[in-house]
C-alpha positions as CSV (number, residue, x, y, z in Angstrom):
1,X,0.0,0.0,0.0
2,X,1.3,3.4,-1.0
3,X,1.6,6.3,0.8
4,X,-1.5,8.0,-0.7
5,X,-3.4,5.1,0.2
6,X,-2.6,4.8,3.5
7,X,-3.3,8.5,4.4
8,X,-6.8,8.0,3.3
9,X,-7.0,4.8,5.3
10,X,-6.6,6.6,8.7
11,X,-8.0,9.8,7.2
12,X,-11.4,7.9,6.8
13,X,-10.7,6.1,10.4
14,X,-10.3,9.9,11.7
15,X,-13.6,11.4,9.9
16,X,-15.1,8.3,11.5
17,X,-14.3,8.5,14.7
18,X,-14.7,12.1,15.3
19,X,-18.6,11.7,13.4
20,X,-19.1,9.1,15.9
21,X,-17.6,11.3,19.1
22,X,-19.6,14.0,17.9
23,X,-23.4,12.4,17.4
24,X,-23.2,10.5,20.8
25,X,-21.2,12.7,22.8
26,X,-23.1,16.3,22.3
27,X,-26.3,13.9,23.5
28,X,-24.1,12.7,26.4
29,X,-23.2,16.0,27.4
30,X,-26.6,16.6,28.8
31,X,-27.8,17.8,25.4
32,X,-25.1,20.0,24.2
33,X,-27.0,23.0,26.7
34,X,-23.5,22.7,29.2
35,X,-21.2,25.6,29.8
36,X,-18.3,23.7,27.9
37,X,-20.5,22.0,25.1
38,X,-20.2,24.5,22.6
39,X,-16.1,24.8,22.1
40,X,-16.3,21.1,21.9
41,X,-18.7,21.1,19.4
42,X,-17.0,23.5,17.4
43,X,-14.0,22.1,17.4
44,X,-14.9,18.5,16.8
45,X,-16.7,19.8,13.6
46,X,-14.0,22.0,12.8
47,X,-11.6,18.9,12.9
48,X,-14.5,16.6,10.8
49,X,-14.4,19.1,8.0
50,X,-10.5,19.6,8.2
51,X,-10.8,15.7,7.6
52,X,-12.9,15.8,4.4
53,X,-11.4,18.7,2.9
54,X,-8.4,16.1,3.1
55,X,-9.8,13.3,2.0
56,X,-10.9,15.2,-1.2
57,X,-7.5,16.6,-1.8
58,X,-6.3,12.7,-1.5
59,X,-8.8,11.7,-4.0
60,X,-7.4,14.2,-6.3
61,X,-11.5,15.5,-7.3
62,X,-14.3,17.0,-5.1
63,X,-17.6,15.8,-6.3
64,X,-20.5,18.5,-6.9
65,X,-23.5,17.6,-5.4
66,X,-26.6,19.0,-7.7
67,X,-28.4,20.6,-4.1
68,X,-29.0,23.8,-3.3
69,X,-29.9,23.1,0.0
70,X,-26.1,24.0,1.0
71,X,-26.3,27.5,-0.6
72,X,-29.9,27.8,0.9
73,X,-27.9,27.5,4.4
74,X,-25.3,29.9,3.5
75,X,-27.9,32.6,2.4
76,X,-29.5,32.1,5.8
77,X,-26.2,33.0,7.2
78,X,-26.0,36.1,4.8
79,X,-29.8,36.8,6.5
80,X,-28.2,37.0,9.8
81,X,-24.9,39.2,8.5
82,X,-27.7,41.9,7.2
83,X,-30.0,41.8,10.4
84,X,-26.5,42.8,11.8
85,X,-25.4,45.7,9.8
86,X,-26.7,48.9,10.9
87,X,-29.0,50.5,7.9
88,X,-29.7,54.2,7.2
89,X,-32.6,55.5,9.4
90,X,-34.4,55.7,6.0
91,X,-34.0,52.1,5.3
92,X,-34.1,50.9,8.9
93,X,-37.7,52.1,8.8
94,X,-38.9,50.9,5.8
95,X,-37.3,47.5,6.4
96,X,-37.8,46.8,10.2
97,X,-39.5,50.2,11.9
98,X,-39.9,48.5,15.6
99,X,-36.3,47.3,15.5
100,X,-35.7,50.9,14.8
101,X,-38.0,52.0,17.8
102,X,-35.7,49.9,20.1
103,X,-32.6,51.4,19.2
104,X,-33.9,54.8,19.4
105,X,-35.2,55.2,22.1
106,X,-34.5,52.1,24.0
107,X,-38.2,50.9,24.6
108,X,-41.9,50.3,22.5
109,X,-44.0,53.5,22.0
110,X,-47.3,51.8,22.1
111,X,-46.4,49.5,25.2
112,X,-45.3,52.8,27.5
113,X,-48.6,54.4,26.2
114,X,-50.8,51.5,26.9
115,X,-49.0,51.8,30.5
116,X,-49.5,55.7,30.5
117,X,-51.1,57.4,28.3
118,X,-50.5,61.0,29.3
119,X,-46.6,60.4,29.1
120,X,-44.6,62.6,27.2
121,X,-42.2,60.5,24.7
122,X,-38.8,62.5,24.0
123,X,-38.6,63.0,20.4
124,X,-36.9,59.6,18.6
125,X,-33.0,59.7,17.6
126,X,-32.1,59.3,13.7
127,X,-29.0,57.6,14.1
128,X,-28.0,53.8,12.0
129,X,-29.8,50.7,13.6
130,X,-29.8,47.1,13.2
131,X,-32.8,45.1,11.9
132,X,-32.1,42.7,14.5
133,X,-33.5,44.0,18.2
134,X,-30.4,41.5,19.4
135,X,-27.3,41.7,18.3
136,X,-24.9,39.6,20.6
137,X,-27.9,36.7,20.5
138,X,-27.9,37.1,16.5
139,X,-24.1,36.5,16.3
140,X,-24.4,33.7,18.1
141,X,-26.9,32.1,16.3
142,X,-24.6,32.9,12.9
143,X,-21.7,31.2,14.8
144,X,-24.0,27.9,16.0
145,X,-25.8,28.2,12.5
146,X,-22.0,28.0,10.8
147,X,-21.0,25.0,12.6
148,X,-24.1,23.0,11.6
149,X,-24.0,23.9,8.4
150,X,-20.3,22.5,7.8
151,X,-21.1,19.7,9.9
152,X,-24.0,18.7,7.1
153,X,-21.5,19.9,4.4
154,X,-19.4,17.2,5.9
155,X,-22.0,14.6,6.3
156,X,-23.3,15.1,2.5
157,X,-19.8,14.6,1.0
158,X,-18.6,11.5,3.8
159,X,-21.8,9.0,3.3
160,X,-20.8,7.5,0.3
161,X,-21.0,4.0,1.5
162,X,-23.9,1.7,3.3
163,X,-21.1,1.5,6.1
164,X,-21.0,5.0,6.7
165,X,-24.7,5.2,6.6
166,X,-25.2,2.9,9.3
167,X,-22.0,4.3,12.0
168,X,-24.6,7.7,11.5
169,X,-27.7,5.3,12.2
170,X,-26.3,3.5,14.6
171,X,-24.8,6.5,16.8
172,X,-28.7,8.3,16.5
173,X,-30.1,4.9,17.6
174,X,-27.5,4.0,20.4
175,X,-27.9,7.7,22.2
176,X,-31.9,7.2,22.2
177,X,-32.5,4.1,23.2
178,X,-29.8,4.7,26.2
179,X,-32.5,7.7,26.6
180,X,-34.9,5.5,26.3
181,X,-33.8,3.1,29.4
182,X,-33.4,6.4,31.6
183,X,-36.9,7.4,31.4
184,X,-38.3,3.7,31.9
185,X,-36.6,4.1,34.9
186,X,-36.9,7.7,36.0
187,X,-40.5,7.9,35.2
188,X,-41.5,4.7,36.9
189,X,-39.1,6.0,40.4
190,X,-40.6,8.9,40.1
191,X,-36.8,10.1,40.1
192,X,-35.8,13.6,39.5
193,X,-32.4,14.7,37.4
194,X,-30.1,13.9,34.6
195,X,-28.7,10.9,34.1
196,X,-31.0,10.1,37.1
197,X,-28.0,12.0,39.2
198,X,-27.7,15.6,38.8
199,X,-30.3,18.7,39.1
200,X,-28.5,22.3,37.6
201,X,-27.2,24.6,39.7
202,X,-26.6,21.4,42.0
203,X,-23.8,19.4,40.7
204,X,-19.9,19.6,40.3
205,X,-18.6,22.1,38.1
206,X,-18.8,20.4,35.0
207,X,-22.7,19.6,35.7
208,X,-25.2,22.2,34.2
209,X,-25.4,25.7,36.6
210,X,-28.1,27.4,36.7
211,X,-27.3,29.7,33.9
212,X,-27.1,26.8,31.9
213,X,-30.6,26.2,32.6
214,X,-31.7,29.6,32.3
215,X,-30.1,30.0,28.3
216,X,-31.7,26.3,27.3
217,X,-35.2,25.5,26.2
218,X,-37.1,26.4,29.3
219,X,-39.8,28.9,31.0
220,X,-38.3,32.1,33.2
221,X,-40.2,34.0,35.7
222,X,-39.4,37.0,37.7
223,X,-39.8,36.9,41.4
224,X,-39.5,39.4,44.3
225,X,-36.4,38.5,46.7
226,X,-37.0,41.4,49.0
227,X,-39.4,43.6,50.1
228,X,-39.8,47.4,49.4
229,X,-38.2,49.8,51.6
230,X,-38.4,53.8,51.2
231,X,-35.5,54.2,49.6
232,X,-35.8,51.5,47.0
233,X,-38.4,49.3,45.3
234,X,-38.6,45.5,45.9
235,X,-35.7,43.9,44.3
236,X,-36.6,40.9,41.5
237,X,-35.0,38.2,40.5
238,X,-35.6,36.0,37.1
239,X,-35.7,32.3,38.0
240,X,-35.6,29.6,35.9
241,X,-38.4,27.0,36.0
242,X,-37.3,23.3,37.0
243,X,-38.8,20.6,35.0
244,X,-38.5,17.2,35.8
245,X,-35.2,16.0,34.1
246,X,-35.0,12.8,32.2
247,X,-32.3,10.9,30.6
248,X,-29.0,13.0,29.2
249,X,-30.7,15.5,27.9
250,X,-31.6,19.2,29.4
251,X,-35.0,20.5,28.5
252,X,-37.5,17.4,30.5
253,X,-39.5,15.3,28.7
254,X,-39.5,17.3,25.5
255,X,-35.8,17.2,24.7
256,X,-36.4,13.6,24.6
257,X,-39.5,13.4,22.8
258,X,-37.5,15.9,19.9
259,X,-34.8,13.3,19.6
260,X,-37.3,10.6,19.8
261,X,-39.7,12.4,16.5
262,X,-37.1,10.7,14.2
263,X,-35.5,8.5,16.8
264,X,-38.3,6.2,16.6
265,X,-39.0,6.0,12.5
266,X,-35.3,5.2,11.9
267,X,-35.7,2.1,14.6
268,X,-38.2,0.6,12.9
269,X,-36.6,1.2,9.3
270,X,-33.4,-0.7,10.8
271,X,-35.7,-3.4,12.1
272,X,-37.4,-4.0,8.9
273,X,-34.0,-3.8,6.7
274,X,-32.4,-6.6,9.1
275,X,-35.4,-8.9,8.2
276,X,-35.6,-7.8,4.6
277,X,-35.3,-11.3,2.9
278,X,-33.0,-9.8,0.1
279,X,-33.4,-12.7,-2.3
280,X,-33.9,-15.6,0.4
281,X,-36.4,-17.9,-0.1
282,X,-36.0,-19.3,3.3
283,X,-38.7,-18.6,6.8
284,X,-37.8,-15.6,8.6
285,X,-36.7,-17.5,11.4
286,X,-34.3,-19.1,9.4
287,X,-32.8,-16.5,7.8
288,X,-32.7,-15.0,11.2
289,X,-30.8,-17.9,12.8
290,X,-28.2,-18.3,9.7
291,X,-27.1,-14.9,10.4
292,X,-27.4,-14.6,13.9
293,X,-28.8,-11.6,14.2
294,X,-32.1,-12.7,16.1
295,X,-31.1,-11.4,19.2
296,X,-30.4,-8.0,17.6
297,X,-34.1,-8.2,16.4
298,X,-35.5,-8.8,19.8
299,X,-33.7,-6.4,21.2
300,X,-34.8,-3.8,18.8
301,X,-37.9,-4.7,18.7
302,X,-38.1,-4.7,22.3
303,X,-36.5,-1.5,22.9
304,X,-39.0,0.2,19.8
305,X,-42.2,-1.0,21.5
306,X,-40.9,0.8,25.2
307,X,-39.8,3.6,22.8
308,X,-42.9,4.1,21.6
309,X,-44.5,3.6,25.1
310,X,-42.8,6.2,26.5
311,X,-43.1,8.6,24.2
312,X,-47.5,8.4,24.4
313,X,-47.1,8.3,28.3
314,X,-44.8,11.7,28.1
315,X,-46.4,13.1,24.6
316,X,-50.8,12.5,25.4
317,X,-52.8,12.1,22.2
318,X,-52.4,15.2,20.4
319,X,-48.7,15.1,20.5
320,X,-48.1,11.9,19.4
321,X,-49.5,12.4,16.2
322,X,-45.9,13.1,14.3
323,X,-44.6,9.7,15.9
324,X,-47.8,7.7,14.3
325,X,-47.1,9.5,11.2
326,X,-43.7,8.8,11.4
327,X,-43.8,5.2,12.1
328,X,-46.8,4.5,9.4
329,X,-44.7,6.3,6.4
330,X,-41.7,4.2,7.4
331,X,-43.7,0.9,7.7
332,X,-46.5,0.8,5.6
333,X,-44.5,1.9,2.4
334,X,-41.6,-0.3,2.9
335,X,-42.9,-3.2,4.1
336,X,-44.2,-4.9,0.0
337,X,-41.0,-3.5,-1.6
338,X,-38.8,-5.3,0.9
339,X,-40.3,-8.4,1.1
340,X,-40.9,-8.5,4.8
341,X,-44.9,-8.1,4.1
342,X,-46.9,-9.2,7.0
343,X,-43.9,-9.2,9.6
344,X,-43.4,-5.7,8.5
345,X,-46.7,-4.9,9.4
346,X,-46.7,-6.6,12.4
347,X,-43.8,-4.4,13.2
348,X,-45.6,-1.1,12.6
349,X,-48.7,-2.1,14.3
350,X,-46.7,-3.6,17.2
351,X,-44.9,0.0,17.4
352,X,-48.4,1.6,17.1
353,X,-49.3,-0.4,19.7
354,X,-46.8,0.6,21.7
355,X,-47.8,4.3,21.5
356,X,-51.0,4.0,21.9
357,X,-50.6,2.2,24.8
358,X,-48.7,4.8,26.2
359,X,-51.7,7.3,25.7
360,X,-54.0,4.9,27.4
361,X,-52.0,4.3,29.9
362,X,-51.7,8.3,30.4
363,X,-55.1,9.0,30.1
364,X,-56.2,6.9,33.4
365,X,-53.4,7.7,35.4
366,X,-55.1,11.3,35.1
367,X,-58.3,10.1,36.2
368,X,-57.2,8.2,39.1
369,X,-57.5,10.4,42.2
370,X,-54.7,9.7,44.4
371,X,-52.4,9.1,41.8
372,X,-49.6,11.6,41.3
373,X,-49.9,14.0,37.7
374,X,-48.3,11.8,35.0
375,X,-44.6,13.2,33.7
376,X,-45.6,15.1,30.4
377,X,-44.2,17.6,27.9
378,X,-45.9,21.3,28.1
379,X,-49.2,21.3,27.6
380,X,-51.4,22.6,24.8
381,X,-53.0,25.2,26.7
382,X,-49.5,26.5,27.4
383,X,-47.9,26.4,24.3
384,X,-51.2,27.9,22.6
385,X,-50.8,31.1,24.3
386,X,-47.5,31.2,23.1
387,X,-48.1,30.8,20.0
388,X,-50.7,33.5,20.2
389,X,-47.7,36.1,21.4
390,X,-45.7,34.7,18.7
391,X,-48.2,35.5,16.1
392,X,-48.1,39.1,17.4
393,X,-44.4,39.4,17.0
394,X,-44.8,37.8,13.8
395,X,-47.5,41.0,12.6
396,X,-44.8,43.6,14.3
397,X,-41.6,41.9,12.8
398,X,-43.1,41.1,8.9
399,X,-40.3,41.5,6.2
400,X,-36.5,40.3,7.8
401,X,-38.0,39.2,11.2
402,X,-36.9,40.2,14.6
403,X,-33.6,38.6,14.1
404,X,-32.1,35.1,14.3
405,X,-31.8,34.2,17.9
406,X,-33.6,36.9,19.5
407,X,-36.9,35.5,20.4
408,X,-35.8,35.0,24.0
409,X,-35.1,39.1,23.9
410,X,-37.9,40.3,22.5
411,X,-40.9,37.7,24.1
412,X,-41.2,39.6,27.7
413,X,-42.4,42.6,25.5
414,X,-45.1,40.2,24.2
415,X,-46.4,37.9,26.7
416,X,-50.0,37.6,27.9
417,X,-48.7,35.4,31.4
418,X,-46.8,35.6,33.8
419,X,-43.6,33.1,32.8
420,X,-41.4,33.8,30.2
421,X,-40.2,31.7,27.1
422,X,-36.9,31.2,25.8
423,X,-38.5,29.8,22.7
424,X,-41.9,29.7,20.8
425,X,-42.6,25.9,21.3
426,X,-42.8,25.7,17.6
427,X,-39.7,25.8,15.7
428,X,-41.7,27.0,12.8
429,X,-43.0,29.6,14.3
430,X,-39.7,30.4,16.3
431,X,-38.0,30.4,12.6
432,X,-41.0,32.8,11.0
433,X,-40.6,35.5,13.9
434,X,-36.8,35.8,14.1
435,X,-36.3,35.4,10.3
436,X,-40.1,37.4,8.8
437,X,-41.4,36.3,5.5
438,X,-37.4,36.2,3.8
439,X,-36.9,33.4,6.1
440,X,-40.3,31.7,5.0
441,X,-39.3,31.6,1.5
442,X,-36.3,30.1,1.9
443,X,-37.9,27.1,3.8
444,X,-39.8,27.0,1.2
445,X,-38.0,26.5,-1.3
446,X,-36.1,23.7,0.3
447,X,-39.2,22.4,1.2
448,X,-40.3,22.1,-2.8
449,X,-37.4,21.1,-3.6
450,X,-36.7,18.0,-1.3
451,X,-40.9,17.3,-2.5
452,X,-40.2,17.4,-6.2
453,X,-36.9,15.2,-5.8
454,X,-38.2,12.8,-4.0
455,X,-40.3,10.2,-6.2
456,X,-37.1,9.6,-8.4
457,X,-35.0,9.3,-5.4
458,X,-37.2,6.2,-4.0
459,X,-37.5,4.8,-7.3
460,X,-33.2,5.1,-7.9
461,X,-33.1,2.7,-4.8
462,X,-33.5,-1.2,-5.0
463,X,-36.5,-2.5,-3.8
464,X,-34.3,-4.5,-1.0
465,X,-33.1,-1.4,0.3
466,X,-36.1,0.7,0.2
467,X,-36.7,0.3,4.3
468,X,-33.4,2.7,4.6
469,X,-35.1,5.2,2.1
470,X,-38.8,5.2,4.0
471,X,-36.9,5.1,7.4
472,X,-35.7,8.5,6.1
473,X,-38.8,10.0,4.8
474,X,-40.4,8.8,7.9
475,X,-37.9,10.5,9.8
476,X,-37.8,13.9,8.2
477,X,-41.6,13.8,8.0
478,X,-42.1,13.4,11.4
479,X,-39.5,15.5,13.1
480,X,-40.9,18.4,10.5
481,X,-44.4,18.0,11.9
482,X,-43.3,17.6,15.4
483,X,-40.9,21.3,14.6
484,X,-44.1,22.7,13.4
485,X,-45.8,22.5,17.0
486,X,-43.1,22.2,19.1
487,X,-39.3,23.0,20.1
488,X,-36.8,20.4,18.6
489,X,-33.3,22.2,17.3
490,X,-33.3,24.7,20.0
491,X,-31.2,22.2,21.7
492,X,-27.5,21.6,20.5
493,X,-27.7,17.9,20.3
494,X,-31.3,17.5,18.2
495,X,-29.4,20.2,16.0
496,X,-26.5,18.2,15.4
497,X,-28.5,15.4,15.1
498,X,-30.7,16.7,12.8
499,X,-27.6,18.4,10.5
500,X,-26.0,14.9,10.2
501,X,-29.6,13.3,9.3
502,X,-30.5,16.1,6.8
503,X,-26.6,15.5,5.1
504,X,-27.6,11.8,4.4
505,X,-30.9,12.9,3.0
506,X,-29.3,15.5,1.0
507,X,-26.7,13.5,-0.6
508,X,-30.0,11.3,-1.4
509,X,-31.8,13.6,-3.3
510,X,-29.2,15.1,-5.3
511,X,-28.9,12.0,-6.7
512,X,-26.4,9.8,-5.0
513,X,-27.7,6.2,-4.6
514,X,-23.7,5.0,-3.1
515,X,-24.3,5.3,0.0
516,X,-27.4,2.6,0.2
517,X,-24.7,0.1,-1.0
518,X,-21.1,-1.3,0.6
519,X,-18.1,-1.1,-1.3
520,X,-13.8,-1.4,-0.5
């Protein structure tokens, strides 16, 4: 073996190994939401793209992937580079006039007028402003944004092999089911903290603190610590609600309930390609026993049905709508194609099942009177009023939006209740108010795109392999619906997660069929 060959050989061992440290270990570091999570992220991804840009100078050729779901990513970051730069009062307010109001004169005409209506306001400043009403929080969303866009750069250009596919899988899998097993038994202890162990603010120092908790997906409120004196009003204090922590992952039961929205479609899609009978004529026992993985199928299957289980006991009926979605576009499509028929619908229904047992199971234990309230995910009632502030920001924010990663800044302004969100509990609706109707259009057209791709990508794929491709549309299908009413990339490790899934997908629908089959 040559030199050249023997570079790529532990170049490709490096990419792999740092892909791997990455998935599982921002999950593992109680959701990426830690004080030290972000440098790490960074520079893992910042060493997985060194990798590939070596690997394609090894190879001598970089290939062009026919997507512009890359360059839709970079003009999102050139969205966030002009909500930064400070416009001409002219254009600042024809583009964004409330931003304008905010920098101004430092507060909402209409809000101090609603307070006090005979008060005076001093006459409004005509220097530059910003579209965004944030600054510092929308340069930090342009630095996160970067990394996860080079991270599914990465991705898109790495998985060109069914090996590679699966060590992406596989990690995704392995950090939700190990979720999975904490919340069977957190939620039937009844026991408070991550990993079962540690509350923030209340662990050693490389546990979440409090200002961890305060900055991650979670409800604030602002309490008096003092009383008034005559010298000095009451002092406050904003304090960060504490919901009941499950698994690895900051945020309580929704954190895991985002990763579990395509967590559980790509479960079954595994399950269903391991019994695929890819030419065999033989029983599926058989064929199970020749290869010995039967124990790997009862143990998925096992750990799908509690999956599923746990999600409808922590989701309730509305919410688990996206995970039966999921699960049926994954199960019902693949399961002909494959050849696994009836045991792939057995499969979907037994994950189905699972879920709805879950609900059930949820919906007594609130009818039973001396039984404690069931562990759940915010309610509907909550996030509905929320969504109706949102709307309102939406109406006062139209064209560029309020800027990326200000919604936290900008939402005590807006609220109808007394706690305050750091995000909308929809990541739709999160992305429409921080990015206006320019950010719209460029979901959009992703969206159509990925839509009018799709039925040649399936039909490029064999028919054996077509439970990896439906375990993918399942996946995307479901997290999308589960973004559209709820928080899900707010959190650092769904939003790696989520860049390394939507790299396989993209690589996918530009065209690429290699990485759906193993080669040297």
């Amino acid at each position: 073996m040559n030199l050249r060959r023997r570079l790529q050989a532990k170049n490709d061992r490096l990419l792999s190994v740092v892909l791997a440290t990455l998935l599982v270990g921002t999950t593992l570091a109680f959701g990426g939401a830690v004080w030290w999570a972000g440098p790490v992220i960074s520079g893992l991804t910042f060493l997985f793209v060194m990798a590939c840009l070596l690997r394609i100078a090894l190879e001598g050729k970089m290939p062009l992937l026919k997507s512009p779901l890359t360059l839709l990513g970079l003009l999102a970051l050139v969205l966030g580079v002009v909500q930064l730069a400070p416009l001409p009062p002219a254009l600042a307010s024809r583009f964004s006039p409330r931003s304008q109001q905010v920098y101004n004169q430092g507060f909402f005409p209409d809000r101090v007028h609603e307070l006090d209506p005979s008060y005076e306001l001093p006459p409004p400043a005509t220097n530059r402003s910003p579209i965004t009403v944030d600054r510092a929080a929308t340069l930090r969303w342009i630095v996160s944004a970067s990394v996860c866009l080079a991270l599914f750069w990465g991705v898109s250009h790495y998985t060109d092999r069914l090996r590679r596919l699966y060590l992406i899988w596989g990690c995704l899998l392995a950090v939700f089911f190990l979720n999975t097993c904490f919340v069977v038994v957190q939620v039937a202890g009844r026991s408070n903290g991550l990993y079962g162990l540690y509350e923030p603010g209340h662990g050693p120092m490389w546990a979440p603190s409090l200002t961890d908790l305060m900055t991650s997906p979670n409800a604030l409120v602002l309490r008096t610590v003092t009383g008034p004196s005559p010298s000095h009003p009451s002092w406050g204090r904003l304090l960060p609600d504490r919901p009941f922590s499950l698994g690895t992952l900051m945020g309580g039961p929704d954190a895991y309930l985002a990763l579990a929205s395509f967590g559980l479609p790509l479960a079954l899609a595994m399950l269903i390609q391991l019994i695929a009978p890819r030419g065999s004529r033989a029983l599926l026992t058989v064929r199970l026993a020749e290869s010995g993985q039967s124990g790997l199928v009862v143990l998925l299957t096992l750990l799908l049905v509690t999956s599923a289980l746990m999600v409808g006991l922590l989701a309730g009926p509305l919410l688990s709508l996206p995970f039966a979605l999921g699960l049926i576009l994954v199960g019902l499509p693949s399961a002909w194609p494959t050849g696994v028929r009836w045991a792939g619908l057995g499969l979907t229904m037994l994950a189905l099942t699972g879920l709805g047992s879950g609900i059930g199971a949820r919906l007594i234990m609130e009818t039973l009177p001396d039984t404690p309230a069931p562990i759940s995910a915010v309610s509907f009632q909550t996030a509905s009023r929320v969504w109706k502030d949102s709307l309102a920001m939406t109406r006062d924010f139209p064209i560029f939006g309020a800027g990326l990663g200000s919604f936290s800044s900008i939402y005590p302004t807006y609220k109808s209740q007394d706690e305050t969100r750091t995000n909308a509990l929809s990541t739709l609706l999160q992305w429409w108010v921080e990015s206006g109707f320019v950010g719209l259009a460029l979901l959009l057209v992703g969206m159509i795109w990925c839509l009018f791709r799709l039925p040649g990508a399936v039909r490029r794929v064999g028919t054996a392999d077509r439970a990896l491709v439906f375990g993918l549309i399942g996946a995307a299908a479901g997290f999308s619906l589960y973004a559209v009413v709820h928080w899900t990339i707010e959190l650092a490790a769904v939003a790696v997660a989520v860049s390394a899934l939507g790299g396989i997908c993209n690589r996918w629908l530009s065209g690429g069929t290699d990485l759906f089959v193993e080669r040297g």
